[in-house]
N, C-alpha and C positions, 0 to 999 in steps of 0.2 A: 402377615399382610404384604401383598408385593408393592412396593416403590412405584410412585407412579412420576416419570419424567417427563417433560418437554422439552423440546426443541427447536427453538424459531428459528429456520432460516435453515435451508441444506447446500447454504455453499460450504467451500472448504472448511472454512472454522467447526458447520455443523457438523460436516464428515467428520472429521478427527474427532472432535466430541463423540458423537455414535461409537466409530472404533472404540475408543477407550473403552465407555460403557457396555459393548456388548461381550468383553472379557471378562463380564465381571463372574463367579461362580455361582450366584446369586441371582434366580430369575426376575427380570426388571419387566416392568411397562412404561413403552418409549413412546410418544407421539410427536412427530416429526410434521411441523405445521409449513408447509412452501406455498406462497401466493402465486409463484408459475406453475404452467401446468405440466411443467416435465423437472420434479425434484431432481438434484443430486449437481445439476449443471453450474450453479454460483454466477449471480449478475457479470462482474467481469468476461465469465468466460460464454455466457448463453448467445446460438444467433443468431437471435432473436435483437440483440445487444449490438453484439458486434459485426461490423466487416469480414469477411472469409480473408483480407489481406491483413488486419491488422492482426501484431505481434504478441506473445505472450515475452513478458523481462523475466523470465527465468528459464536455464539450463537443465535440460533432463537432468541432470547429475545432480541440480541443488535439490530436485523435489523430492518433498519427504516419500517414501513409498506407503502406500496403505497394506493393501493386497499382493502387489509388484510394481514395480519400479514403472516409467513411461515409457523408458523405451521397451520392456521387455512384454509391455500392455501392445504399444504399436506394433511390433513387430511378429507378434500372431493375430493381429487384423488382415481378415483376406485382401488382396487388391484393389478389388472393388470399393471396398471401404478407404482404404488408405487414397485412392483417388477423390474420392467423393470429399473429403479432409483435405486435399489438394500437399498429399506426403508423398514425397519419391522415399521406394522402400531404401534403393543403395544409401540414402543421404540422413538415412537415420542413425543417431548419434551422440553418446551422452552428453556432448556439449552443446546438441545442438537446441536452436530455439523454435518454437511450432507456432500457427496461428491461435489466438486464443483459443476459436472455437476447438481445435483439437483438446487442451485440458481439459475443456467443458465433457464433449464426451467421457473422457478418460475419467475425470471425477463421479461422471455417472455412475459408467461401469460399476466405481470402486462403490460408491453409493450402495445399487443393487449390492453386490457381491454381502456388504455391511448387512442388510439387513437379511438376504437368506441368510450368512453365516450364522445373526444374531439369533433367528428364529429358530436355524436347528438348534442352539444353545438353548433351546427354552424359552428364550424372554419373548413377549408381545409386546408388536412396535406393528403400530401404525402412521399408515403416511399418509397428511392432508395435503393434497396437491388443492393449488385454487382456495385455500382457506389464509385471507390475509387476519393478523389479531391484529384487534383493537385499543386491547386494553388488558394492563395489568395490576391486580390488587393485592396488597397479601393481607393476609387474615395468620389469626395465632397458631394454627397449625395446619395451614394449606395456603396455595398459594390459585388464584381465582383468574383464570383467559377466558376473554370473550373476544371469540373470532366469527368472521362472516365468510361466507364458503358459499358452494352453489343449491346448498339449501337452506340461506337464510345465515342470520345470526345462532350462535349456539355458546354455553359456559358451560365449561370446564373447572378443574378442579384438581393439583396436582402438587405434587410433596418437592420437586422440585424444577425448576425452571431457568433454562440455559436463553438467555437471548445473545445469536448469531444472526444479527440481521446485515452482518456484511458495513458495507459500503452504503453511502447516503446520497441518492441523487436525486434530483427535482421530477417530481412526474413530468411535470410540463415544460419540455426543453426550450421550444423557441415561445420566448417570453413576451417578444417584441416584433413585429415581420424583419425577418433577417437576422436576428441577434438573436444567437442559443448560450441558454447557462451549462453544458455542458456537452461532452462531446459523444454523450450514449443520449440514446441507442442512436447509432450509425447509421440505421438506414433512414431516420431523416435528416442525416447531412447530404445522404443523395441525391436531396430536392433540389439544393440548391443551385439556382441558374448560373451557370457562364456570368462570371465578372469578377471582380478586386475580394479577395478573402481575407479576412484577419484572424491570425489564430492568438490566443492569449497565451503562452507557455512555449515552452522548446525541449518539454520533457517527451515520456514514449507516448502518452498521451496525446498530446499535442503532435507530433509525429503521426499518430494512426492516424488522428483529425482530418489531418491535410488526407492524408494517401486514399482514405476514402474518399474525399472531395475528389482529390485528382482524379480517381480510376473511374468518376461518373461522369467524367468529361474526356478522360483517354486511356493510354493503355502503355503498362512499363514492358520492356521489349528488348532479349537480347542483342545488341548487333553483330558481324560475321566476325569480329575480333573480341566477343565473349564479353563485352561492355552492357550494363544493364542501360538503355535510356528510356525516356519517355515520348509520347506522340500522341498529341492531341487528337481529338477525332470530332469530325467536321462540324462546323459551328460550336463546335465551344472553343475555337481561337482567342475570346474574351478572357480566358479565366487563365488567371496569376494567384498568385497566395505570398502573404508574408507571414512568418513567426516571430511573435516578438516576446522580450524578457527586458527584464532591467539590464540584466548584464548583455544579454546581446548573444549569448555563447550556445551554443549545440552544444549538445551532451558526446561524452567521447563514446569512442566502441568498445564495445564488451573485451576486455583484457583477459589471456591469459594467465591464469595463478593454481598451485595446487589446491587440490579440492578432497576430500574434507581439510579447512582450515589448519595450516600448520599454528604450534602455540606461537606467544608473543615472549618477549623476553622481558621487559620491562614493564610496559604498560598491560601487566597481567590482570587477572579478575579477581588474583588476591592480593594484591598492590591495590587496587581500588576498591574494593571493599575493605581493605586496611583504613583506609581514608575517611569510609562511610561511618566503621565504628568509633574512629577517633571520637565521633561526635560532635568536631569542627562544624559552626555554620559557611563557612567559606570556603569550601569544594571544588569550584570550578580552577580556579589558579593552579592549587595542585595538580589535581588531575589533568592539568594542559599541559605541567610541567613531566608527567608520566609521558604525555602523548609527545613531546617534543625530544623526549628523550631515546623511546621506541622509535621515531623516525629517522631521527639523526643515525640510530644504529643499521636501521635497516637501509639508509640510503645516504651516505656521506656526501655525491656529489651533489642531489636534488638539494639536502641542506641546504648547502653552501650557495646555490644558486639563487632558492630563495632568500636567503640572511637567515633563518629559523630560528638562529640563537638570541637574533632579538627582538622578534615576532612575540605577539600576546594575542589574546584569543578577539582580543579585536581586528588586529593587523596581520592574520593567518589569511581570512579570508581576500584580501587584496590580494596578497602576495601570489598565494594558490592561482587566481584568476589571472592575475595579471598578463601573461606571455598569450592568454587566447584573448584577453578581450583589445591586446595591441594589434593581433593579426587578422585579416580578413576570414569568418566564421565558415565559408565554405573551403579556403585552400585551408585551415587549420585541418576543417575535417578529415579530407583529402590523406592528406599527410599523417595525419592518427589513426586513417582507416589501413593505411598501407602496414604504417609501423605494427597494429595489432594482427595484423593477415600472418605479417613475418612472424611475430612474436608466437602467435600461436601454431605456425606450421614447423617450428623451431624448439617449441616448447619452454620458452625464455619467460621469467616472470620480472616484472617491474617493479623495485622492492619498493619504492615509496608508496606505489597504488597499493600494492599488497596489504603494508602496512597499514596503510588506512582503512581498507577494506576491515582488517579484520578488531581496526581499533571501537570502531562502529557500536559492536556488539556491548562489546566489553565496558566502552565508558555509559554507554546508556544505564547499565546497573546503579549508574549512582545520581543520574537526572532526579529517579524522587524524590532524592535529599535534600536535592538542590532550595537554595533561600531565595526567596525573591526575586531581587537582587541578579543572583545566579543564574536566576532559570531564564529569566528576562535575557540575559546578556547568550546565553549557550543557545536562545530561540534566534535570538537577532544576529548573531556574528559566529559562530561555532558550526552547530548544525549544518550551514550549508555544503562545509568541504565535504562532509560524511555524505549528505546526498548526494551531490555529486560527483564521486567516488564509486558511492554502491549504484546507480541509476545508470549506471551506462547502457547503453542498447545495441541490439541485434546486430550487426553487420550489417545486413541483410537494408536494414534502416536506414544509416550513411547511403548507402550505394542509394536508395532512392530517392534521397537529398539529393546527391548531388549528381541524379539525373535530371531533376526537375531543375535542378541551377540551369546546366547546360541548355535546358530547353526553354531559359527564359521566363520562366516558371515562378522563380521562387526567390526573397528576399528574406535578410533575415534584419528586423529592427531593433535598437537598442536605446529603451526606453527610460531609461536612467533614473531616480529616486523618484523625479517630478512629472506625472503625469496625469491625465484626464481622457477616460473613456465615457464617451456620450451616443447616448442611444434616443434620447428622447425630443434631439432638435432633427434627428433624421424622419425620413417617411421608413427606413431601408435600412438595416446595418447599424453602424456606428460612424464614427470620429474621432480617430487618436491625437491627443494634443500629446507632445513632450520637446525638449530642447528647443522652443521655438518652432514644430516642426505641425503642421497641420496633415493629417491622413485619412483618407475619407475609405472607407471600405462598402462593397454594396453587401456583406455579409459579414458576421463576421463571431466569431466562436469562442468559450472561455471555456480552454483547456489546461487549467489550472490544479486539477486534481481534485482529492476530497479533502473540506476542510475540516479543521477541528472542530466538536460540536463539544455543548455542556450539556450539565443536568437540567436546566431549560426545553432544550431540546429533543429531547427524550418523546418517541411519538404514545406514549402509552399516559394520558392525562390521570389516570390514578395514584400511578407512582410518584407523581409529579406535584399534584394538588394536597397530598398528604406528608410531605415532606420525606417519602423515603428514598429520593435520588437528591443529591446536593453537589453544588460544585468542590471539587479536589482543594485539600486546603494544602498549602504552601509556609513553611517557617518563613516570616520577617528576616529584615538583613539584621537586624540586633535585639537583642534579648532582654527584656526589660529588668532591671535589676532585682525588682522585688520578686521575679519570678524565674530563678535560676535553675528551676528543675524542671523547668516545662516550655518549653519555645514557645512564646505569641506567634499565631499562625493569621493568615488569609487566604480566602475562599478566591483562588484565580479561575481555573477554568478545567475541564472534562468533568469528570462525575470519582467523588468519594468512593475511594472501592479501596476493598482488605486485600491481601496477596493471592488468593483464592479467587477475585472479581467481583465480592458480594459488596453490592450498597452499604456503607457504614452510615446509621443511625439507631436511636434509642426510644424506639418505638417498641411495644410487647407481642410483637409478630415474629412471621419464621423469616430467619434472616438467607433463606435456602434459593435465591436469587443470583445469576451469576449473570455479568455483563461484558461480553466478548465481542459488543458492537465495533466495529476499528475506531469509525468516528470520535466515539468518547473516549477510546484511551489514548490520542495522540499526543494530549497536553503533558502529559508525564513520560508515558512511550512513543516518543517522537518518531521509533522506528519502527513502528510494529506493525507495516504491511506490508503485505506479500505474501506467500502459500507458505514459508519455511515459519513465520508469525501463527497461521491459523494451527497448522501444527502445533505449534507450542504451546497458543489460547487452548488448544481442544484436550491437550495431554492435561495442562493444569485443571482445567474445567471435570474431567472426569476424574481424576485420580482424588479430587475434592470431593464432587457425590458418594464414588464408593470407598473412601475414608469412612465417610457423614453415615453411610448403608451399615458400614462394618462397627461402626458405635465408637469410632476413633476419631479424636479430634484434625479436622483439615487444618488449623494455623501450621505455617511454616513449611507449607509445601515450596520444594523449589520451586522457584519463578520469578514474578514482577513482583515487588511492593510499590504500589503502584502510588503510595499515598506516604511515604512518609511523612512525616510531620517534626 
């Protein structure tokens, strides 16, 4: 009998998934369910979503290749394509960065490509364009979708089932006249009139936010000395923009460093997973004290400058910040857009960034372990240097900051622990309270990214109402005595899943469920967005199915344990 798969969602996560599975030697049946009507593009990149200006945060060189590489994709698109994408051919480049919508095609492609490949392999795969699901149930040996499409509602029935639904954003962006929960789709941030803009974030996000705003009011514009500015166009003289953050700081520029990752010396993956087996509930100490040691190595003077040696996972974070959040947030940028231009036309790597770049990876392996206690402290004060480390942005980015400085444009606010955003005493926009400081915006945007979601929120009310999604449970900071062979755990937040992504519970159904939503795994995989992530969901997710096909058990497949206990 042939397998019968699904697939919700064909952005990237779902591609890699497909890949995997269409390798398999074994003819499958694949149905690939996409609620837009042009599969393979992925919400971030569709656009339909986004701006033609705004940026995609990753380097030809990190993306994983499907079929070929991006640039070796662009660079047999005729002209006329490559213009229509807004790509100069000479400026193509493994390091370089592209508009989103460029990936979107490019994942097409590879999309397409996936499914002729797969079909000449034999397997049948169908693709529901326009068919959103509703709903999912599992039964003892099948797994039950009811989706609505453009002819009506229909149920399905299949042996296993991948949800790739991406990213989680509000259908309905402006919530309030003037005030959007988010900064997609973009083209209704073009509505907004000439006047005072608020943007919530200072990430690339918050970044595209503004540039679309900007560019429906004016136009960025070489001048004869190769200086990018900006120039308002006529009546919309009114509109200003501020980005605001607690900290106040813009993100730096995309640094040069070798690529594929050189290894680490200290703060290795077997040094922390040394740590994980020990068995220890107290994890985070040590493994600061791995990272503190790997940095020191990599970078003696950065140390020193911050004190490192007696910094603790509380006081990392100040330290790190501190020299941007003393200096004025546009001449910092200035000055680190110059340094990275040199760095990279030099080919000089900055060991401390490096370092951290690539500690990232390697300490998240031991986040599911983490006790209470731990996880609480690594979410509140840890984590941030890693983001912003890896989140740096475009070049391309800076330079349009700080043309919009010079043109009067643009401020950047620092809203410190204590604040209040109000939308509901205005007619219009919001009202930033912080430091004493009253801000009235006639717009104003939260581009704050996606946030972490639970088993709560899960849009498929069967899995839900039946208890087979549950929130991620977490080991206690101490072990009760009478129970020294088992950790007292609690239920914090994303959803219970095995190494594999399947819902853990003990229900007498197929447990043939995999969930590679981003949303719900952030609570234990704090880092796991981005195209080099869906990669890796979609390798684990298929090399699981055809284990499961081959009558071989999937426990223990490399990847996330997403759930230790």
């Amino acid at each position: 009998m042939t397998v019968k798969i699904a697939i919700i969602g064909s952005g990237p996560t779902g591609i890699y998934t497909l890949h995997g599975l269409v390798a398999s030697p074994r003819p499958l049946d694949i149905t690939v369910f996409e609620s837009e009507a042009d599969p393979g593009k992925g919400t971030p990149y569709h656009p339909d979503i986004n701006d033609q200006a705004m940026l995609a945060n990753i380097a030809s060189i990190e993306l994983p290749p499907i079929y070929e590489t991006l640039v070796t994709w662009l660079r047999r698109q005729p002209d006329a394509e490559l213009e229509r994408m807004n790509v100069t051919r000479s400026a193509i480049a493994e390091r370089a960065f592209y508009p989103r919508i460029v990936l979107g095609e490019f994942f097409q492609d590879q999309f397409r490509q996936c499914v002729t490949q797969g079909r000449k392999a034999g397997h049948v795969i169908e693709i529901k364009a326009l068919h959103r699901v509703d709903d999912i149930d599992l039964h003892a040996s099948d797994i039950a979708v009811k989706a609505t499409g453009p002819d009506g509602e229909k149920h399905y029935a299949f042996d296993h089932v991948v949800m790739a639904t991406g990213h989680d954003w509000p259908e309905t962006t402006e919530t309030r006249p003037g005030y959007f929960m988010s900064p997609w789709p973009a083209p209704v941030l073009k509505t907004i009139p000439p006047g005072r803009v608020g943007i919530l974030g200072t990430s690339l996000s918050a970044i595209d936010a503004l540039i679309s705003v900007a560019t429906a009011h004016g136009a960025f514009y070489l001048d004869a000395a190769g200086s990018l500015e900006y120039f308002p166009s006529p009546g919309s003289e009114a509109f200003t923009a501020a980005l605001m953050s607690r900290k106040g700081v813009l993100p730096e520029a995309d640094f040069y460093c070798p690529y594929p990752y050189l290894p680490l010396s200290i703060c290795t993956p077997q040094a922390v997973d040394a740590l994980v087996a020990s068995g220890r509930g107290d994890l985070l100490d040590p493994i600061f004290d791995l990272f503190r040691a790997e940095l020191l190595a990599a970078d003696p003077a950065y140390a020193g400058r911050i004190g490192l040696g007696m910094l603790t996972v509380e006081t990392l974070a100040p330290a790190y910040f501190a020299d941007r959040e003393a200096a004025d947030a546009f001449v910092w940028a200035a000055a680190n857009l110059a340094e990275a231009e040199k760095n990279e036309l030099e080919q000089r790597t900055i060991g401390w960034r490096y370092a951290i770049l690539r500690m990232h990876e390697v300490i998240a392996r031991a986040v599911p372990y983490f006790n209470e206690d731990d996880l609480e402290r690594f979410h509140k004060h840890f984590k941030t240097v890693f983001i912003d480390d890896y989140a740096t942005v475009p070049h391309q980015s800076i330079r349009r900051l700080l043309a919009l400085r010079r043109a009067g444009k643009l401020e950047v606010l620092r809203l410190g622990r204590d604040s209040d955003i109000d939308n509901e005493s205005v007619e219009r926009g919001a009202v930033v309270t912080f430091d004493g400081q009253k801000e009235v915006f006639d717009s104003f945007i939260d581009a704050t990214g996606q946030h972490t979601l639970s088993a709560r929120d899960i849009p498929f009310p069967s899995l839900v109402s039946r208890g087979f999604v549950r929130k991620a449970k977490t080991p206690v900071s101490s072990v009760l005595i009478d129970m020294p062979d088992e950790p007292a755990t609690v239920r914090t937040g994303g959803v219970d899943l095995d190494d594999a992504f399947r819902p853990k519970f003990e229900a007498p159904v197929t447990r043939r469920l995999y969930c590679v939503s981003i949303a719900f795994l952030l609570h234990k995989l704090p880092f796991i967005q981005g195209i080099t992530s869906a990669h890796e969901l979609g390798g684990v997710v298929s090399s699981a199915i055809l284990r499961d096909i081959g009558g071989e058990r999937s426990d223990g497949i490399i990847g996330f344990d997403v759930n230790a206990a």
